[in-house]
DRENGUTOR-834533 format. One record per residue (C-alpha): residue number from 1; y, z, x. Coordinates in Angstrom, 1 decimal. Layout:
num = NUM; y = Y; z = Z; x = X
...
END
This chain:
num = 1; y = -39.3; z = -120.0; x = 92.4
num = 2; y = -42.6; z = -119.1; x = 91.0
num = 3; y = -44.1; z = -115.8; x = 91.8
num = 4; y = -47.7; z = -115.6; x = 92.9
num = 5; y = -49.4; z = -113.3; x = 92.3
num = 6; y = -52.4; z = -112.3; x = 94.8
num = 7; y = -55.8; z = -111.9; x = 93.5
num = 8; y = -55.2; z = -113.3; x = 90.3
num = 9; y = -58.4; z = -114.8; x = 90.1
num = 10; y = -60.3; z = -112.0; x = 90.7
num = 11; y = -58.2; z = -110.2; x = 87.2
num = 12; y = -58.7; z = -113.4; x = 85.5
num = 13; y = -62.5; z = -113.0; x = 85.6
num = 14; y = -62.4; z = -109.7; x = 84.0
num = 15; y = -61.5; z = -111.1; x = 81.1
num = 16; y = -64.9; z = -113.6; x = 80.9
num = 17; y = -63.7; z = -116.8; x = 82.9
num = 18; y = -66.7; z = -117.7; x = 85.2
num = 19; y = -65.5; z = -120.1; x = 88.5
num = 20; y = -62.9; z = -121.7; x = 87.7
num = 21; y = -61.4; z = -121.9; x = 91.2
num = 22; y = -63.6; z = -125.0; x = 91.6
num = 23; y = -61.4; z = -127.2; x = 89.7
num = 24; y = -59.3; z = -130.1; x = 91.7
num = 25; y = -57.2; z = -130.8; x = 89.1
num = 26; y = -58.6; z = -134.6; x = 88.1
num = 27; y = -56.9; z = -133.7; x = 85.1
num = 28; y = -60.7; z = -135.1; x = 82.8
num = 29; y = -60.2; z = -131.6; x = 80.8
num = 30; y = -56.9; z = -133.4; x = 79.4
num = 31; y = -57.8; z = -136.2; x = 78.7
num = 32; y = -60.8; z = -135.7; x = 76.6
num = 33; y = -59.2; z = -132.9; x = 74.5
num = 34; y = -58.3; z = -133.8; x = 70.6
num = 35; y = -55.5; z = -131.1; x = 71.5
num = 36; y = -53.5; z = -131.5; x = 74.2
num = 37; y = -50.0; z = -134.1; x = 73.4
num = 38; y = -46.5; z = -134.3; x = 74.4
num = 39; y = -45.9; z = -131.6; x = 77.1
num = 40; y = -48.6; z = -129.2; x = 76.1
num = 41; y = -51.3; z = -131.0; x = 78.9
num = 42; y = -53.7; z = -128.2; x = 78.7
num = 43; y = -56.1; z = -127.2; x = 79.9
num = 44; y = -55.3; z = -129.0; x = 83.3
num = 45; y = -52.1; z = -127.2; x = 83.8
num = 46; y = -53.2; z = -123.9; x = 82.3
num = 47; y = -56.0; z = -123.9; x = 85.4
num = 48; y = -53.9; z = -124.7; x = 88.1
num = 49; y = -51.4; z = -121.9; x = 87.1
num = 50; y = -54.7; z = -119.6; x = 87.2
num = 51; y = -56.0; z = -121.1; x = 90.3
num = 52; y = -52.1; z = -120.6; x = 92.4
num = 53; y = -51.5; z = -117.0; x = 90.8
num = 54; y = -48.6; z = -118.1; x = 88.8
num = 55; y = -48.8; z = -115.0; x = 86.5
num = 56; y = -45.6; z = -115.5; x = 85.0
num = 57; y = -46.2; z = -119.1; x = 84.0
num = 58; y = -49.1; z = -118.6; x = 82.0
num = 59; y = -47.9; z = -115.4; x = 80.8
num = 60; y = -44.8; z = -117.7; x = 79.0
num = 61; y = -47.0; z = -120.2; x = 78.0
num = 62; y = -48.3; z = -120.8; x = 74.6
num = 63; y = -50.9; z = -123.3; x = 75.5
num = 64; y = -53.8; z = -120.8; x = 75.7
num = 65; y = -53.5; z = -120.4; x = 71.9
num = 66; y = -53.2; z = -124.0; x = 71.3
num = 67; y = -56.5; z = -124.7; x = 72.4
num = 68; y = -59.3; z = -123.7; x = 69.5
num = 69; y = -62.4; z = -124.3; x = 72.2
num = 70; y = -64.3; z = -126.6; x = 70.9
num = 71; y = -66.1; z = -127.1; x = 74.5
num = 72; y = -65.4; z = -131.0; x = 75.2
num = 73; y = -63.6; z = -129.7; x = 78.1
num = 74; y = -66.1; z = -127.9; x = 80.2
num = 75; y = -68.7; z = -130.8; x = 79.6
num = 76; y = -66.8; z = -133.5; x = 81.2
num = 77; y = -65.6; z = -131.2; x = 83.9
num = 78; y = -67.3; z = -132.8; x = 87.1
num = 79; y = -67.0; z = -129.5; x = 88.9
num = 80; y = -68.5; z = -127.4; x = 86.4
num = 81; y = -65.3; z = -125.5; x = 86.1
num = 82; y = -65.6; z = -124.5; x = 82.4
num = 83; y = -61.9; z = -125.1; x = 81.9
num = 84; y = -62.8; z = -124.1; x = 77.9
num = 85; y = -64.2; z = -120.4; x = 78.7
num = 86; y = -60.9; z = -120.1; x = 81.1
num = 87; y = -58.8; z = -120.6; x = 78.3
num = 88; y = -60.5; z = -118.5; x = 76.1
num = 89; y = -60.2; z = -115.5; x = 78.6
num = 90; y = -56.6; z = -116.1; x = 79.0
num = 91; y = -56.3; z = -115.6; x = 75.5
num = 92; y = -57.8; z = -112.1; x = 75.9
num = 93; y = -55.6; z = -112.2; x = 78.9
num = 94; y = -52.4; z = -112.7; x = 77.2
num = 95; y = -53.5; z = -110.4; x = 74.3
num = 96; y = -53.3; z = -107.2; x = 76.9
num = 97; y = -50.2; z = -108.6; x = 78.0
num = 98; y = -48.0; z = -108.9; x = 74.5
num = 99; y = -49.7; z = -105.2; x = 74.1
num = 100; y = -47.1; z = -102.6; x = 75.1
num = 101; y = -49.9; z = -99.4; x = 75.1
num = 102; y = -52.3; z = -101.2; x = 77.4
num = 103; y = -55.2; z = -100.4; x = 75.0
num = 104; y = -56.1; z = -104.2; x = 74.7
num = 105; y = -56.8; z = -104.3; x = 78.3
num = 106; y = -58.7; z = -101.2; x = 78.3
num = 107; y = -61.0; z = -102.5; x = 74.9
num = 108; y = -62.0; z = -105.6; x = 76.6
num = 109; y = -62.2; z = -104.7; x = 80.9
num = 110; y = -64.6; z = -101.9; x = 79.5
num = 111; y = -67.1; z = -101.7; x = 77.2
num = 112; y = -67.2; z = -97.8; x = 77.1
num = 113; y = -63.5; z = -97.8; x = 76.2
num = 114; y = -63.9; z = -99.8; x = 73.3
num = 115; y = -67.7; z = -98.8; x = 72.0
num = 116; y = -65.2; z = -94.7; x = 72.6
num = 117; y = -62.6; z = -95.7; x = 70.3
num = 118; y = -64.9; z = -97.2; x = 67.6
num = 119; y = -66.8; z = -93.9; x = 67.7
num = 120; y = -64.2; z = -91.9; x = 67.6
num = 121; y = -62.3; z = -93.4; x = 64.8
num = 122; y = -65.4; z = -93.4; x = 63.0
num = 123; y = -66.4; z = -89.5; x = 63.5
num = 124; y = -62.6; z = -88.9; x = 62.3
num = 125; y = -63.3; z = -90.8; x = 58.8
num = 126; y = -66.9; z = -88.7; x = 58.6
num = 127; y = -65.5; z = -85.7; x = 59.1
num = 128; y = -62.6; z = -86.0; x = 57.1
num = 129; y = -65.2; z = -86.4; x = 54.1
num = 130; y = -67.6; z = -83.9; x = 55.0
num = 131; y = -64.5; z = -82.0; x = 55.2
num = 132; y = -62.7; z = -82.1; x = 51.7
num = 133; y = -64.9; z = -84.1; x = 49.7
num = 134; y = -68.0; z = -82.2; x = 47.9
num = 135; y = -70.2; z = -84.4; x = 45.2
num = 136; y = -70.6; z = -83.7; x = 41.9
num = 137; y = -72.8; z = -81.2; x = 40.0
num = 138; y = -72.8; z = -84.0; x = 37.0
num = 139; y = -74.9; z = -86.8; x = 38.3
num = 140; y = -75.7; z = -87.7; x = 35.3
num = 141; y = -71.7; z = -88.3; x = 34.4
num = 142; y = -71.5; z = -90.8; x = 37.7
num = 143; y = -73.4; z = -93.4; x = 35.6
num = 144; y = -71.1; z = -95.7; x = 33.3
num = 145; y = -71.9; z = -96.3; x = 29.9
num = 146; y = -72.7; z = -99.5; x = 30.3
num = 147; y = -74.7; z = -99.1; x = 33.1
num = 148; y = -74.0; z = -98.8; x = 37.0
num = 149; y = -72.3; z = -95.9; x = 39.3
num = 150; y = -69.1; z = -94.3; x = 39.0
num = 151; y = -67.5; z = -95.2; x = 42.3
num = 152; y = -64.1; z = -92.9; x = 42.7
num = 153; y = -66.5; z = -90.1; x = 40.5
num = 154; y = -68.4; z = -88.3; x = 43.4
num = 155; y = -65.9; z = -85.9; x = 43.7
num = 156; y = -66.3; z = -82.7; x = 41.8
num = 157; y = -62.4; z = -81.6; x = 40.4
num = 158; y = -60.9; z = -84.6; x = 41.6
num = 159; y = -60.5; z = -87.8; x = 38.5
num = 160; y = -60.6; z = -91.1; x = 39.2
num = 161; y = -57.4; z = -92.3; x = 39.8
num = 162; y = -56.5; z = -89.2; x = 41.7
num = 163; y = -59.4; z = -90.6; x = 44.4
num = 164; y = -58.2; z = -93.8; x = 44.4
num = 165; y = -54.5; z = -92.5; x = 45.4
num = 166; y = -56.2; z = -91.1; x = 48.0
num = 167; y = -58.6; z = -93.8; x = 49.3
num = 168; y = -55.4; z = -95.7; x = 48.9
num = 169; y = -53.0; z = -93.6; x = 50.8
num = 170; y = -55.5; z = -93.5; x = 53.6
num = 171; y = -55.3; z = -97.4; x = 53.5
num = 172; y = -51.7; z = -97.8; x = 54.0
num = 173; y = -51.4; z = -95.2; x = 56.8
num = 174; y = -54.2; z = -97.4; x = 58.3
num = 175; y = -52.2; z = -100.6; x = 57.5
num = 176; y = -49.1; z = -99.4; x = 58.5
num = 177; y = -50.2; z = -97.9; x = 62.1
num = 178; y = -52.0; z = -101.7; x = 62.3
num = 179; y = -48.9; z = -103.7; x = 61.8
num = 180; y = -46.4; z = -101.6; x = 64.0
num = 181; y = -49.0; z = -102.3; x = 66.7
num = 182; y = -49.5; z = -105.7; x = 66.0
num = 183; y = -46.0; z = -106.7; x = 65.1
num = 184; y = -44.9; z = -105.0; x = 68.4
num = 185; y = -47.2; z = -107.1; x = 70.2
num = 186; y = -46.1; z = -110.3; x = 68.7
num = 187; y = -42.2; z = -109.5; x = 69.2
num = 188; y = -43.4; z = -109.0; x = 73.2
num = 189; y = -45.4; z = -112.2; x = 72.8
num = 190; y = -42.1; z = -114.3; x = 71.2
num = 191; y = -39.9; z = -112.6; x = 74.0
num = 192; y = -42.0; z = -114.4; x = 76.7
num = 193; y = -42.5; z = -117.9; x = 75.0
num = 194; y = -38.9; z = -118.2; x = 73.3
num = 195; y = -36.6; z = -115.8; x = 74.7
num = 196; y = -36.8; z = -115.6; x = 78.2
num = 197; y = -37.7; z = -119.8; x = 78.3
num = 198; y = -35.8; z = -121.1; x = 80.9
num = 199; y = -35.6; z = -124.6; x = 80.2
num = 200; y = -34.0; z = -124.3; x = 76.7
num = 201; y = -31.9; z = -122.2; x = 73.9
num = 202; y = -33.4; z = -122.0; x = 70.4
num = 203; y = -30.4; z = -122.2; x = 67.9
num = 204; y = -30.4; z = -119.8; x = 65.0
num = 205; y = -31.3; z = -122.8; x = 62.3
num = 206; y = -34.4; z = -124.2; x = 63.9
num = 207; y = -36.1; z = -120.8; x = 62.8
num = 208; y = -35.7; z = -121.4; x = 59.8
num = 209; y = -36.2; z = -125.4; x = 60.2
num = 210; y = -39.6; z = -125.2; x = 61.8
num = 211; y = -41.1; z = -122.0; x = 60.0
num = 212; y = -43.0; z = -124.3; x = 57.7
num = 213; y = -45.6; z = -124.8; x = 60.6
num = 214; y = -46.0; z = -120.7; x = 61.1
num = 215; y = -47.2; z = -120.9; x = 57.2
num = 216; y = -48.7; z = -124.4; x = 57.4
num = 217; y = -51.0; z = -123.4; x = 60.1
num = 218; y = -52.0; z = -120.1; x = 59.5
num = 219; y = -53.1; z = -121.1; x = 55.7
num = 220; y = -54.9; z = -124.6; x = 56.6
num = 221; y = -56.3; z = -124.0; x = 60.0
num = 222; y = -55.5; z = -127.5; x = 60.5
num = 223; y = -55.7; z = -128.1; x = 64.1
num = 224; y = -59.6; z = -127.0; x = 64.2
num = 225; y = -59.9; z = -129.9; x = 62.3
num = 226; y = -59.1; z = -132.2; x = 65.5
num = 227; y = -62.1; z = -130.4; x = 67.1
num = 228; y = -65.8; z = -132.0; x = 66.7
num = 229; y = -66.5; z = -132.4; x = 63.3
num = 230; y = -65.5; z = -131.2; x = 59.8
num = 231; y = -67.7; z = -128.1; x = 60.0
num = 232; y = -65.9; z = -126.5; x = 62.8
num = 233; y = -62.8; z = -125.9; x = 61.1
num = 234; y = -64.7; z = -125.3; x = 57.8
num = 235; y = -66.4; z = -122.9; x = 59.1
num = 236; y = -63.3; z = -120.8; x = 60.5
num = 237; y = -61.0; z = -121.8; x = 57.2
num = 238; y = -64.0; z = -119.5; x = 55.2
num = 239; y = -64.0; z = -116.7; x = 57.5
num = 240; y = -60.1; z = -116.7; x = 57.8
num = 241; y = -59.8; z = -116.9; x = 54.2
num = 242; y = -62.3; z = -114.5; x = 53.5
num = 243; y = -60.8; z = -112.0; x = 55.6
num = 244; y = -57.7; z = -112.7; x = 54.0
num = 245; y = -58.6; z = -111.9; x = 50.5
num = 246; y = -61.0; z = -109.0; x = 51.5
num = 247; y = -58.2; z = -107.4; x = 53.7
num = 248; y = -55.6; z = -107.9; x = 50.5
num = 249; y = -57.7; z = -106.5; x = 47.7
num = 250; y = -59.1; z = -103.5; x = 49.9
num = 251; y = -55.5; z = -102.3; x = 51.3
num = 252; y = -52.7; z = -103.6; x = 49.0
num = 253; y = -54.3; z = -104.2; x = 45.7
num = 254; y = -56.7; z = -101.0; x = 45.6
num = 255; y = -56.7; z = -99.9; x = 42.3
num = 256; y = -57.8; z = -103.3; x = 40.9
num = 257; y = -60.3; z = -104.0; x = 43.0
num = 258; y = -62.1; z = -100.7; x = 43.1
num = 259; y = -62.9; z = -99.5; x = 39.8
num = 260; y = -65.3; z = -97.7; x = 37.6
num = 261; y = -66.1; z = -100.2; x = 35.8
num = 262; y = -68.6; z = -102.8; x = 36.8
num = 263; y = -66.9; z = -106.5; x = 35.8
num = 264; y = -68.9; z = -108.9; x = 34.7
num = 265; y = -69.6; z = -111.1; x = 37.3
num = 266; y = -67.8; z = -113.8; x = 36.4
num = 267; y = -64.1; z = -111.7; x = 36.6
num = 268; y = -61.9; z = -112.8; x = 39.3
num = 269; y = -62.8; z = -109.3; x = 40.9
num = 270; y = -66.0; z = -110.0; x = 42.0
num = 271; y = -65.7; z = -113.3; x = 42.1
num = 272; y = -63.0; z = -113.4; x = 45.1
num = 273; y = -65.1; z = -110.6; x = 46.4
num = 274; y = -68.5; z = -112.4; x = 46.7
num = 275; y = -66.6; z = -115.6; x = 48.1
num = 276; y = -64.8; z = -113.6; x = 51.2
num = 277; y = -68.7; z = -111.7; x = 51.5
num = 278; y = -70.4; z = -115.4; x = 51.8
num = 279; y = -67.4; z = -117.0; x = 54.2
num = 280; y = -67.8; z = -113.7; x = 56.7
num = 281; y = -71.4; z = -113.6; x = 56.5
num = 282; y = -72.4; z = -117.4; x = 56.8
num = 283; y = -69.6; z = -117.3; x = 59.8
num = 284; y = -71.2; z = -114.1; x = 61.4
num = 285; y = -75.1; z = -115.8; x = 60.9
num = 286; y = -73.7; z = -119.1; x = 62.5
num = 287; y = -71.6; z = -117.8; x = 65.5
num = 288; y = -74.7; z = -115.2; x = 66.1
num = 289; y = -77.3; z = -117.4; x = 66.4
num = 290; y = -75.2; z = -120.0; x = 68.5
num = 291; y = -75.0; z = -117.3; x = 70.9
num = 292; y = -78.1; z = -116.3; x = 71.1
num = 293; y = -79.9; z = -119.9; x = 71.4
num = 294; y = -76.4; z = -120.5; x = 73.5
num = 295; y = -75.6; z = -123.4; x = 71.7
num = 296; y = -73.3; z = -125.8; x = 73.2
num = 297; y = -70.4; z = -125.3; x = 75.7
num = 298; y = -68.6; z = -122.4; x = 73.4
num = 299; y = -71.6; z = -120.4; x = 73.0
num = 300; y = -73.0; z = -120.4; x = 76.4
num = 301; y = -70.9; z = -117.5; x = 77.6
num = 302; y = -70.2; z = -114.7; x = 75.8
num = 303; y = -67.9; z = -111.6; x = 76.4
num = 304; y = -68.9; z = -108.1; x = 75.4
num = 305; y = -65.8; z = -107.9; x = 73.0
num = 306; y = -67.4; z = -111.3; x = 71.7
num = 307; y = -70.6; z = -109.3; x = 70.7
num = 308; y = -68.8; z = -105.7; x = 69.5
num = 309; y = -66.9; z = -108.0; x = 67.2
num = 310; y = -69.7; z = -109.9; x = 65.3
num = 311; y = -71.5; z = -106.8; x = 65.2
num = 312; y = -68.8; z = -104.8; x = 63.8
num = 313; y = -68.1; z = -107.3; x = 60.9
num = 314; y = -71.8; z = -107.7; x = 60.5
num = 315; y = -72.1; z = -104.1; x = 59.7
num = 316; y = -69.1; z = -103.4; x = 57.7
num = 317; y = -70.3; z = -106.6; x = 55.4
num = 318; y = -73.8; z = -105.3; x = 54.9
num = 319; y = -72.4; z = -102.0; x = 54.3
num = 320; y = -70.1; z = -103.7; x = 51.3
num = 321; y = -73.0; z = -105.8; x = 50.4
num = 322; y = -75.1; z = -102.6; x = 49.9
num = 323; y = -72.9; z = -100.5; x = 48.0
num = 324; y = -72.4; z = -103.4; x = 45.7
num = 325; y = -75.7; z = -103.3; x = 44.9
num = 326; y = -76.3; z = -99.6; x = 44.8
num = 327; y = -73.6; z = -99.6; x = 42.0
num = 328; y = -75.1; z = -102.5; x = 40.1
num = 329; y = -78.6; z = -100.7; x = 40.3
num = 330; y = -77.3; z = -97.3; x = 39.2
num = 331; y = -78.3; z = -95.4; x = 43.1
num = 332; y = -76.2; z = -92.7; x = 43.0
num = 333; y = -76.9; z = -91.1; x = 46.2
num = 334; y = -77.1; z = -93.9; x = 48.2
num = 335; y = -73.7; z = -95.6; x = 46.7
num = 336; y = -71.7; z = -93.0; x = 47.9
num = 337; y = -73.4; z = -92.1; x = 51.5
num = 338; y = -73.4; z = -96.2; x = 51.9
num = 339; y = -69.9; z = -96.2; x = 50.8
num = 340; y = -68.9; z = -93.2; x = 53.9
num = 341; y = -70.6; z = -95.2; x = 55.9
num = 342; y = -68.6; z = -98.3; x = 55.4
num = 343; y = -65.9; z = -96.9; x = 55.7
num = 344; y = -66.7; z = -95.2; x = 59.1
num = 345; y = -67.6; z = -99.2; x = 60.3
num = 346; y = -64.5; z = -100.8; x = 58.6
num = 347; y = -61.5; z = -98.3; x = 59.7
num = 348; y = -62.1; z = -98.6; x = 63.5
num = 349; y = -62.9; z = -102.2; x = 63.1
num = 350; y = -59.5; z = -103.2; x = 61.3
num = 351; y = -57.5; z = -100.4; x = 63.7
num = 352; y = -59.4; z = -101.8; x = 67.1
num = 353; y = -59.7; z = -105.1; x = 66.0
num = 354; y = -56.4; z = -106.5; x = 64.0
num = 355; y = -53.7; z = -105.2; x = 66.9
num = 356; y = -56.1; z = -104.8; x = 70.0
num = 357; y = -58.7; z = -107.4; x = 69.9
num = 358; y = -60.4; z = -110.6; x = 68.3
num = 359; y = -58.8; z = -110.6; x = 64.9
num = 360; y = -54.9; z = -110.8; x = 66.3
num = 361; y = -55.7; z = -114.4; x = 67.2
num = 362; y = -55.7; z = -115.0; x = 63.4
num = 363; y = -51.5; z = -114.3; x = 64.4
num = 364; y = -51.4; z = -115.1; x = 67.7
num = 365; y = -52.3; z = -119.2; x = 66.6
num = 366; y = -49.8; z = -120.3; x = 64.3
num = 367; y = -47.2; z = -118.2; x = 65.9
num = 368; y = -47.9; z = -120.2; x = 69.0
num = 369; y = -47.7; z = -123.1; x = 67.2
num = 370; y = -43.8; z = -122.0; x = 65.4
num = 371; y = -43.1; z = -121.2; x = 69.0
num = 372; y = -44.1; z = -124.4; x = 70.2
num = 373; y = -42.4; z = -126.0; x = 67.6
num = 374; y = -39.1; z = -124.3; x = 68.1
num = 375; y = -38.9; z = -124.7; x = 71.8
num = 376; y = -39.6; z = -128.8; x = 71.2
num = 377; y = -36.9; z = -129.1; x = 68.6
num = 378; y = -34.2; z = -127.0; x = 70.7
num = 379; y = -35.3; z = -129.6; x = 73.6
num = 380; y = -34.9; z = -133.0; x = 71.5
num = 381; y = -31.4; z = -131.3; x = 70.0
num = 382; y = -30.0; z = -130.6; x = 73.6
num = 383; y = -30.8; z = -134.6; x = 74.5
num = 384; y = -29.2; z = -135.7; x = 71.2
num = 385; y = -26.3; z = -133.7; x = 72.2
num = 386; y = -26.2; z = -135.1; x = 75.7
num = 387; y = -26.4; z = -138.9; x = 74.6
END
């Protein structure tokens, strides 16, 4: 038997769902979404777990994630339920659950908690060079022959590629504290979906069978195509792909993407690096003025994490943006504060954000979707087998 748990409702709502206890279950939320096939009859069912308490139902559930919100829910919904922000708060639900160190559910229950931590993180990266890194006496050997500033020069004592080792090092300790957080979480999140799934056993080969749709989805963004028109999943394909490449040249390819030398701008450097720049910026202009204006159903309520998010990528891309151009224009100075600076914005972002907050979705999707897929195949094997 289900357990219910009391005041569910009232935890629910900490995580941004508004009254969602007024839905009857007509079932209109279904039957308008581009989304919801087969068994996965969200966000009907999804509610009605929320509404009873069943903690442990939607806690086992991957239908939060396979809802991408495009709002066509909460504007049929004849009792002004908003059965689209309720499934967008049990996503921030579910992402304190998978986390083992309860940080998630401190980051988005309180805004001091997470506005702490980014602070925090931030001082550390300050200090650190304030600490141990002293400029140059030789400005005038931070400017490249062929014009623009020395980036990994500031550093009186220290060469080039010496800085970048460092920079470097500093970015794999950051990536590799990231993933064991955020792998963690996932391996909690598969143990609830796949492992302890009651109604069915996933054999060994469908893993490998059904990965194709972990890959698939996470590269296309293919279901936010089903959602209003082509620009919806356009717009999230540029952001996901820009944060893609931008994560991959600043943390595994270093050395080739921050050099002395200024490319010329039609090098692959800058090239990848002023298409990931325009997909996050165009994204961050778009979702911030929707939520100001409070444009449609998705933008009408908006969580604080919501906010601390767009403003933190909006920062650490102006930051970028600037430095670029400091370089370009030969600023000396200002290059290198600029570049401290950005670094203070992007380290608690990518810490906070990738294993704690909005950007695990990116893995939390198309993992729902393998899961999904595994735990249908393992179903339509066990009634072949049966016939």
């Amino acid at each position: 038997m289900a357990k219910v748990q009391a005041g569910f409702a009232d935890e629910i709502k900490r995580f941004g769902a508004v009254d969602f206890s007024a839905c009857y279950n007509c079932g209109n939320c279904t039957a308008v979404c581009p989304l919801a096939e087969n068994d996965n009859t969200f966000p009907r069912r999804l509610l009605r777990y929320a509404v009873l308490g069943l903690e442990d139902d939607i806690q086992s559930s991957p239908e939060p994630w396979l809802c991408y919100y495009c709002g066509d829910c909460s504007e049929t919904c004849p009792r002004q339920s908003n059965p689209g922000e309720m499934m967008m708060s049990l996503r921030r639900y579910l992402t304190s659950k998978y986390d083992w160190t309860g940080l998630s559910r401190k980051f988005y229950v309180s805004k001091a908690w997470e506005l702490g931590a980014i602070a925090f993180i931030s001082a550390i990266v300050i200090l650190l060079f304030a600490l141990f890194l002293r400029p140059t006496a030789d400005p005038a050997g931070l400017i490249n022959a062929e014009g623009g500033v020395k980036i990994n020069s500031f550093v009186e004592g220290i060469e080039p590629e010496t800085f970048v080792t460092i920079i470097e090092f500093g970015d794999w300790t950051m990536a590799a504290i990231v993933s064991f957080f955020l792998i963690s979480n996932i391996f909690n999140m598969y143990l609830k979906i796949v492992i302890r799934n009651k109604k069915v056993k996933v054999p060994l080969r469908l893993y490998v069978k059904e990965a194709w749709n972990l890959f698939f989805h996470f590269g296309t963004q293919f279901r936010f195509s089903k959602c209003k028109d082509w620009t919806y999943w356009a717009l999230h394909w540029l952001v996901m792909t820009g944060y893609t490449i931008m994560f991959t040249m600043i943390v595994v390819i270093l050395p080739w993407f921050q050099t002395e030398r200024i490319h010329p701008i039609s090098h692959p450097q800058r090239f990848l690096g002023y298409y990931a720049t325009f997909g996050i910026l165009l994204a961050i202009i778009v979702w911030s003025v929707s939520r100001i204006r409070r444009t449609g159903e998705v933008h009408k309520y908006t969580h604080a994490s919501d906010w601390i998010f767009l403003i933190m990528l909006f920062l650490t891309t102006l930051t970028g943006i600037l430095v670029h151009f400091f370089r370009i224009g030969g600023l000396i100075y200002p290059t290198y504060y600029t570049y401290v600076i950005h670094l203070a914005i992007l380290m608690p972002m990518l810490i906070i954000e990738v294993p704690f907050s909005k950007w695990s979705h990116i893995a939390y999707r198309p993992l729902a979707i393998y899961f999904t897929s595994l735990i249908n195949s393992a179903a339509a094997l066990e009634r072949e087998e049966k016939k």
